[in-house]
N, C-alpha and C positions, 0 to 999 in steps of 0.2 A: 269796267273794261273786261273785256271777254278775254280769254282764258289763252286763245291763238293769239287775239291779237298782241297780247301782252309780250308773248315771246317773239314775237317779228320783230317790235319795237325794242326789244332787248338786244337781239340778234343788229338789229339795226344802231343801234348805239354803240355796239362792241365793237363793228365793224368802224363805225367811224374813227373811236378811241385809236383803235390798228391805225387805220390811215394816217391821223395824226402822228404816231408813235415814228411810223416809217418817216415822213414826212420831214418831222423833227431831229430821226434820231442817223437819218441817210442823207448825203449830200447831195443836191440837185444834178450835180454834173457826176454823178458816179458810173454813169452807166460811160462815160467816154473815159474813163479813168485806165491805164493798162492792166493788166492780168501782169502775173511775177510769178514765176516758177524759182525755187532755190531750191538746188542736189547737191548735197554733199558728202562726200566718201570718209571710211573711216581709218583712220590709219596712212593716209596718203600721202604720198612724197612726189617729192618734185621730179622723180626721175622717171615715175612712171606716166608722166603725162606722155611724152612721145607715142607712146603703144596705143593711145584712145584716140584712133586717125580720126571717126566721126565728130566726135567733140573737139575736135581741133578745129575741124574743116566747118561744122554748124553752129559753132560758139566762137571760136577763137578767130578765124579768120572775117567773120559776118560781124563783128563785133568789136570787144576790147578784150588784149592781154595786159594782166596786170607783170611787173615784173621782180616788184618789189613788196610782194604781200606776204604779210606776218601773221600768225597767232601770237596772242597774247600769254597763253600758257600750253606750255606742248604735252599735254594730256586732255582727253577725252571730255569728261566730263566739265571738267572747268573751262575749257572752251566753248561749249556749246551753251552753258548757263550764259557765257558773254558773250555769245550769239545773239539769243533769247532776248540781252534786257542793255545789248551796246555798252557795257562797265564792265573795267578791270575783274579780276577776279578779289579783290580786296575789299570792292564792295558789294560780290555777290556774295561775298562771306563762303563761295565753294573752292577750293584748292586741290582736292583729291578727288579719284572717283568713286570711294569709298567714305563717310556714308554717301556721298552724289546727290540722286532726286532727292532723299529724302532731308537731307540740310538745303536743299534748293529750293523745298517746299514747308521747311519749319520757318525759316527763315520771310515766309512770305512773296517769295520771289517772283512765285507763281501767279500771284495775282496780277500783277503788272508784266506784260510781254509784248514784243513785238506782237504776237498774236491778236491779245487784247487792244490794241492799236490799230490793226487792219480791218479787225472786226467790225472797234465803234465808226472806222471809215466806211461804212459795206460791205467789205469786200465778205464775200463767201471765203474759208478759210479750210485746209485741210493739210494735217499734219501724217506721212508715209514712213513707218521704219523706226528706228533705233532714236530715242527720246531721252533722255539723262542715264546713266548709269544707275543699274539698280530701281531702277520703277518698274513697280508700283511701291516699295518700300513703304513701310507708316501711312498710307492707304488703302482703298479696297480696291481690289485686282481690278474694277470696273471702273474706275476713277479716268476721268478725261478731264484735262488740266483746260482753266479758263480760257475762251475764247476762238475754242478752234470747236468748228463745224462740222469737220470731221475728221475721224479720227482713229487710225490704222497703225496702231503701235506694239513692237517688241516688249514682254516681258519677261524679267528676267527671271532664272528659276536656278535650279542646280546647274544646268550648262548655262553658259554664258554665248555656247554657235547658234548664231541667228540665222545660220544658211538652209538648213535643215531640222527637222522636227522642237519647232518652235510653236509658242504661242500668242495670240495675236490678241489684244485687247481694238476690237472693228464696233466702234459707235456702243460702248458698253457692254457688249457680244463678247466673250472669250471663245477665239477659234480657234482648234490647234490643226498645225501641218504636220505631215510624215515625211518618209523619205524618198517619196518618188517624184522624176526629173521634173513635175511642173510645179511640185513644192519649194523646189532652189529660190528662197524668198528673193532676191531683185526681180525675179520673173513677175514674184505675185506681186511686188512693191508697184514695178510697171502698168500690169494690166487693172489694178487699183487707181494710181493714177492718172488712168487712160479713161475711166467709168469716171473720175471725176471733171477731167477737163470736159466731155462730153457733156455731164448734166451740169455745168456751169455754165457752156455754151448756149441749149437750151434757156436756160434762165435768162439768158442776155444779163450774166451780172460776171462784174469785177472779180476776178479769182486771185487767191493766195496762195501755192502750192509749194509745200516742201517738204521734199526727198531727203530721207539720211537712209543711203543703202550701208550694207553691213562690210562689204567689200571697202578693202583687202586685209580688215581686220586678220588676224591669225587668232583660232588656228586657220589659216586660210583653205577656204574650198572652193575652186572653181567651178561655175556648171559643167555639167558633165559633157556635154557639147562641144567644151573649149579644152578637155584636156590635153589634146594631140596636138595645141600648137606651141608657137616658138622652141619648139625641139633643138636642145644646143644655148641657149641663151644664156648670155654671161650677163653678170651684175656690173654694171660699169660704174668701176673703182677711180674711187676723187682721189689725191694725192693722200689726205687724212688716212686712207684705208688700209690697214693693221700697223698703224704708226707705230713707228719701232719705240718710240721715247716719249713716253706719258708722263715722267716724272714732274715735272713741272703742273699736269691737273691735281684736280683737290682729291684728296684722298678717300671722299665717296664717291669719285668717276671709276679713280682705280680701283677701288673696291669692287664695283662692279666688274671689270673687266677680268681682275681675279678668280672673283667665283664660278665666273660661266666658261671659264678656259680661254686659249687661243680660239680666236672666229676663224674659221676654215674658208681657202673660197669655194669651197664646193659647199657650202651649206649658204653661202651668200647666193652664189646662181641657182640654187637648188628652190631656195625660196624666193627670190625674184620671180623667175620665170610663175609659180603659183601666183602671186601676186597680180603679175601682168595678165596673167591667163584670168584670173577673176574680175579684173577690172573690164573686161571684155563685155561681160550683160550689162554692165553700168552703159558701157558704150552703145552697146545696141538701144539700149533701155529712150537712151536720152534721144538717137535717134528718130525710136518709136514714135515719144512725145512730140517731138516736130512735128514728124510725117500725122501726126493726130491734130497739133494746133493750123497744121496745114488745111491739112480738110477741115476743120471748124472754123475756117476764118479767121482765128486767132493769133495768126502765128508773126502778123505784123504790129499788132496791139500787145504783144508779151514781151515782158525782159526775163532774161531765162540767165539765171549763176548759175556757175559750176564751180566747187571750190573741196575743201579736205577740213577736218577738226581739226588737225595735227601733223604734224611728221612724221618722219623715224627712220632711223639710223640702223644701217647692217655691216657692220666691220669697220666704220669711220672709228678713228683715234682707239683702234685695237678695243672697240665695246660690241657686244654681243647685238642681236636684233632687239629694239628697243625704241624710247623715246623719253621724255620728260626733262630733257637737258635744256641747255640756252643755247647749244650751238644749230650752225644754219640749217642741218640737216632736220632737224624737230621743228624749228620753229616757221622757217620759210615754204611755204606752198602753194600750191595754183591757184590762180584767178581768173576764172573767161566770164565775160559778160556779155550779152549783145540786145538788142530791142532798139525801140524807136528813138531815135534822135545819136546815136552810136556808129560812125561810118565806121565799114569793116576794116579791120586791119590797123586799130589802134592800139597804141603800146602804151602806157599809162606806168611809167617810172615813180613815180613818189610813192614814200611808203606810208602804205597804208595796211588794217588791220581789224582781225572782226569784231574789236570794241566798234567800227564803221558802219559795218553791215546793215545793224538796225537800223540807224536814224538813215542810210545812205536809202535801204528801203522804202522806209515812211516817209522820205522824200518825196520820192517817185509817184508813191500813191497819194501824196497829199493828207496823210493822215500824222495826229499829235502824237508827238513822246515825250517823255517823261523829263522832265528837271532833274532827273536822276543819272541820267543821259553824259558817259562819259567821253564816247568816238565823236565823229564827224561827219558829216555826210562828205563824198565826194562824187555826188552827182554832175558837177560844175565839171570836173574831170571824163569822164563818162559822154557827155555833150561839147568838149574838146572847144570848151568856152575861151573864149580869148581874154577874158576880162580878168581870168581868174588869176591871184597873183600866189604863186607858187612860195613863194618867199616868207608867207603866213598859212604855210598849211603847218610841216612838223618838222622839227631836226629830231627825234627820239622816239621810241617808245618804252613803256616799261613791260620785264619778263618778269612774270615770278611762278613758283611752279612750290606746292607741299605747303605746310602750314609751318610757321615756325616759335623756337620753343616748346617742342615737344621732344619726347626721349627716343621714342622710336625712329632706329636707324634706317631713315630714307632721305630720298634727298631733296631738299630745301634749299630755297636761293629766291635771291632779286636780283634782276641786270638791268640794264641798259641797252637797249640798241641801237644804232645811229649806224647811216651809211659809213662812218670812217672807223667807228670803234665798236666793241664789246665788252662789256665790264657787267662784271656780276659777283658777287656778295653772297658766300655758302652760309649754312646756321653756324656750320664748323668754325665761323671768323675767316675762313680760307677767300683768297681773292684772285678771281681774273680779269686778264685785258689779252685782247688783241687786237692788232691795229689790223683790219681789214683791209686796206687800202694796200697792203704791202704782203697782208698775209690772211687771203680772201679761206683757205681752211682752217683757218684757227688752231695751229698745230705751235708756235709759240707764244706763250704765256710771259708778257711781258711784265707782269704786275710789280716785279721786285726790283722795276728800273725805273718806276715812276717816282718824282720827288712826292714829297709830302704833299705839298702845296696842292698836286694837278690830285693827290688821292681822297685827298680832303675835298677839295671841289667836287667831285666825283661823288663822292660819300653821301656831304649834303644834297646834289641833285637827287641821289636816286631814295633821299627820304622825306623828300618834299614827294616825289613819284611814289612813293609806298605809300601815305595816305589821302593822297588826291582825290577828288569829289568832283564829277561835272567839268565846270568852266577851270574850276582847279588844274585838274588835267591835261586840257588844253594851252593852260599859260606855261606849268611847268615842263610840257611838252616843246615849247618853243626855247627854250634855254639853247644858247648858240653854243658853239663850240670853241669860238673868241673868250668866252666868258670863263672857259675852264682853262684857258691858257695851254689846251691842245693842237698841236701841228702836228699832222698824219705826215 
């Protein structure tokens, strides 16, 4: 055989291998499959949604408001791992955002991801912004985590401000930005994910897109664009705010309330207003992406989230700007959803949470997750299914936030959360309750007027929830509240 022709016939075999591979390893109907945008902000509270009129008006109204949407742990890092892989934080084995990626990547965790799952479904996948805490940690600065295609991520270094002169780990590339206005990273997160919904349009293939902008992390910085607005803006104070009588929390709440002083409200409006002013490129940003799946044709074929990692609190029950607690301010935050089969203007009450997110995802795209898999999907919700019976979705979820049994004084806890109650369990032994239904701020601490009996029931629920696995989860999730012998 001659010498060309040898390698045609090579060339021609390889290629077919390919075809096969595609063939095999892509679903037939992928190309009708929708695109999925998911943005999430870091540090985001429920009060500052009002201020992001476009995201109201292109998400929230064209789609679904959630109204009852939890994190499972009101810190950073541990949220986003149970983003990532839809399980508590008990079975990411992550609680703090120190060490963060790098116990999220000893751990294995990495290997198996929503990521990984969109992937082996087709879909083209790209990850924008701010990735685990502390990544690249216990790898190389160039490391791009399983499954994503591409890949535009913060790394962390001495400063921790991702707004400004940061570095960018771009497809293996480290690229660093400075400080001038078109460096304000949501700008670059934006026009990033604007190059990729375009060459995935091109492609005519299924996209995965998700955003974690930096905003309204602190220290917060607004683009520079935005600094001259809301002039005068006050912090709007929930009853909880500089509560005169904490005596009744656990003595690491007050601890902290201690040491950072009385919260002033000038420091509460001081920093709102920053807040709200940075939220402002996210707004534009998401805009953008419309006005871009608009022109690409896309923009009825995509379900686009908007949602926050966490909470945080600025002067509620006299505690400094902060987060990591179980009350509502950390732990409850925004949900908009909208895409095909979503009339606009739906309000979707059950509570739900980003152990969900994943499998509610992989839903949608028709791709497999993992037996490891602790949420739910509630896509059936979403599609405003008549079938679906509400009554077997959840009465609870579990909170837990630190790691526990360790010396280091910070703060540690499991709770409970149920639309009637809150109960949660310090390392300290220390215990709360508050019955929601009568006392929606949590500002009394009922726990030393519960008998025995309803603490005990309590007790053993939330340690059946403390080591729950998958379907585990879900059953101990269903525990009624007949069962605890509680009347709100």
């Amino acid at each position: 055989m001659k010498k060309n022709s040898w390698f045609a016939w090579s060339a021609l075999f390889i290629l077919v291998l390919a075809g096969l591979y595609l063939v095999f390893r892509i679903p037939a109907d992928v190309t009708n499959r929708p695109n999925i945008i998911f943005v999430y902000a870091d540090d985001m509270d429920m009060k500052l949604l009002p201020y992001m009129e476009q995201t109201n008006a292109l998400i929230g109204e064209q789609g679904a408001v959630f109204t009852n949407y939890f994190v499972t742990a009101s810190t950073c890092c541990p949220s986003r791992s149970t983003i990532l892989r839809g399980q508590y934080p008990h079975n990411t084995g992550v609680f703090e955002n120190s060490p963060g990626f790098e116990e999220f990547y000893e751990k294995g965790n990495d290997e198996e991801t929503l990521a990984t799952w969109m992937d082996d479904a087709g879909y083209r996948t790209s990850y924008m912004g701010k990735y685990l805490n502390l990544y690249p940690a216990g790898v190389k600065r160039t490391y791009i985590s399983p499954g994503w295609d591409d890949w535009h991520v913060f790394l962390y270094g001495p400063s921790e401000d991702f707004y400004f002169a940061y570095t960018m780990n771009e497809n293996g590339k480290l690229v660093k930005y400075g400080k001038k206005e078109y460096d304000y990273s949501t700008d670059v997160i934006r026009d990033q994910s604007i190059e990729f919904i375009e060459k995935s349009a091109k492609r005519n293939s299924p996209f995965f897109l998700m955003i974690s902008v930096y905003a309204p992390h602190g220290p917060t910085h607004p683009a520079p664009r935005h600094l001259s607005l809301y002039e005068g803006l006050e912090y709007p104070q929930s009853p909880s705010f500089q509560e005169a009588d904490t005596s009744d929390k656990p003595e690491v709440v007050r601890e902290i309330s201690r040491a950072n002083g009385f919260y002033e409200v000038v420091d509460a409006n001081e920093l709102f207003r920053r807040r709200v002013q940075s939220m402002q490129s996210v707004d534009e940003m998401i805009a953008n992406l419309m006005k871009k799946l608009e022109e690409t044709g896309e923009l009825e074929n995509t379900y686009f989230f908007f949602t926050s990692d966490n909470g945080f609190h600025m002067g509620e029950h006299n505690l400094p700007s902060g987060k990591m607690l179980p009350y509502d301010e950390d732990i409850r935050v925004p949900l908009l959803v909208r895409g095909p089969g979503i009339e606009p203007g739906t309000v979707i009450d059950q509570m739900v949470a980003n152990i969900d997110l994943a499998p509610t995802i992989a839903e949608l795209a028709n791709a497999e997750t993992a037996e490891f898999v602790d949420g739910r999907s509630f896509v059936s919700f979403l599609r405003s299914e008549t079938t679906t019976d509400t009554s077997v979705w959840r009465n609870a979820l579990l909170i837990e936030v630190g790691k526990l049994d360790q010396e280091s004084p910070v703060v540690a806890f499991r709770g409970i959360r149920t639309d009637a109650f809150m109960y949660a369990e310090y390392e300290s032994g220390e215990i709360e309750f508050y019955d929601r239904v009568n006392d929606p701020y949590e500002m009394e601490n009922l726990a030393d007027t519960l008998d025995e009996e309803t603490l005990s029931r309590l007790h053993t629920w939330l340690e059946q929830l403390k080591i729950c696995q998958g379907e585990e989860c879900r059953d101990a999730e269903m525990i009624s509240l007949d069962d605890l012998g509680f009347q709100p």
